[in-house]
C-alpha positions in Angstrom: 111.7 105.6 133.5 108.2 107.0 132.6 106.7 105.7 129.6 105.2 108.8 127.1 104.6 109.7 123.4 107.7 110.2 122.7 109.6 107.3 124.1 107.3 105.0 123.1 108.4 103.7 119.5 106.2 102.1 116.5 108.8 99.9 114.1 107.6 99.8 110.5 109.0 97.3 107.6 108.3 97.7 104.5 109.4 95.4 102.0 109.7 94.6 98.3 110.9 90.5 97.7 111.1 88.6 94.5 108.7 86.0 94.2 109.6 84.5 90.6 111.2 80.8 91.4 110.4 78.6 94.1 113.2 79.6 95.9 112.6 83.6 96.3 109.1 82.9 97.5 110.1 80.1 100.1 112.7 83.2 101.3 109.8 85.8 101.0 108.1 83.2 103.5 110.4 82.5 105.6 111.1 86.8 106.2 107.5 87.0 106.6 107.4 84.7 109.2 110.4 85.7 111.3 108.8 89.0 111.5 105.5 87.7 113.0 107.5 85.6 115.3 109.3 88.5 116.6 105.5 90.3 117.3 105.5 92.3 114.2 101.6 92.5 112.7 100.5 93.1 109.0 99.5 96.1 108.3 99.4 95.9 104.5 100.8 93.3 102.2 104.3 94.4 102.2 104.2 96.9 105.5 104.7 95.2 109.1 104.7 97.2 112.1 105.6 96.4 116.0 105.4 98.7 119.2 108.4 98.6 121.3 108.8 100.1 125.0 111.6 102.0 124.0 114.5 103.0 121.5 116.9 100.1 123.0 113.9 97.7 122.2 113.7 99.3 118.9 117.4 98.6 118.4 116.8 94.8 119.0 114.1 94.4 116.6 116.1 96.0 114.1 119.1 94.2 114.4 117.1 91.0 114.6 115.4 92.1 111.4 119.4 93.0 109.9 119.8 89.3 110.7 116.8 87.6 109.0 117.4 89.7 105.8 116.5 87.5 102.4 119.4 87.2 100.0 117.5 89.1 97.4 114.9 92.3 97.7 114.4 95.8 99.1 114.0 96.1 102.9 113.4 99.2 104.5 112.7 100.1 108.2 111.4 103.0 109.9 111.1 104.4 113.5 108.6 106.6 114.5 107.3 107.9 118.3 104.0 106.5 119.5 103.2 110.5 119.0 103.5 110.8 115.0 101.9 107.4 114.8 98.6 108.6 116.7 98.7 111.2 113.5 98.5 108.4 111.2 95.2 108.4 109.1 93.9 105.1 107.8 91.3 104.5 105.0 89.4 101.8 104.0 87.7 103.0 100.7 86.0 106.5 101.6 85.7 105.4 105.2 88.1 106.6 108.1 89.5 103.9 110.2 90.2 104.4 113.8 93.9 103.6 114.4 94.3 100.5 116.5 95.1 101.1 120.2 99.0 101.0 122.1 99.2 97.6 123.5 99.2 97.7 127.2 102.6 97.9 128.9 103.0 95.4 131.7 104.8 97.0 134.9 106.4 94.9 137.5 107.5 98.0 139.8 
């Protein structure tokens, strides 16, 4: 299987959790930190994003993510290609950032 644009995906989550007692933010924590232990990186506060190989990749991170869901909150995850996220225009202040590059895909054969 060749590896292009379009069968590359990017897996965004984007996520709203309560942080009022003790208890929501030790759950906002612990989501937080399953997603970085499944190789998901910040890219805002509330917005973590992972590059997968493929769409059956993609499907694993998001059921894994299904499966870590805290009790309380809005979760939401998107799928784009590796395509519509090289259109993706970052900002800091008035300044264009360049977008980070693909991570390098290790092939065996």
């Amino acid at each position: 299987m060749e590896l292009n644009a379009y069968r590359v995906m990017w897996l965004f989550v984007f996520f709203d959790l309560p942080t009022e007692t003790k208890r929501d933010r030790k759950n906002a924590s612990l989501f937080r930190k399953a997603l970085l232990k499944d190789g998901f990186t910040m890219m805002q506060f509330s917005v973590y994003v992972r590059h997968c190989a493929s769409g059956e990749s993609t499907d694993v991170h998001e059921n894994r993510i299904q499966s870590r869901l805290p009790p309380y909150g809005k979760v939401s995850v998107l799928r784009i290609t590796d395509k519509q996220f090289g259109n993706i225009l970052n900002f800091w202040g008035r300044e264009e950032l360049v977008n980070a590059p693909a991570p390098v895909q290790l092939e065996l054969f």
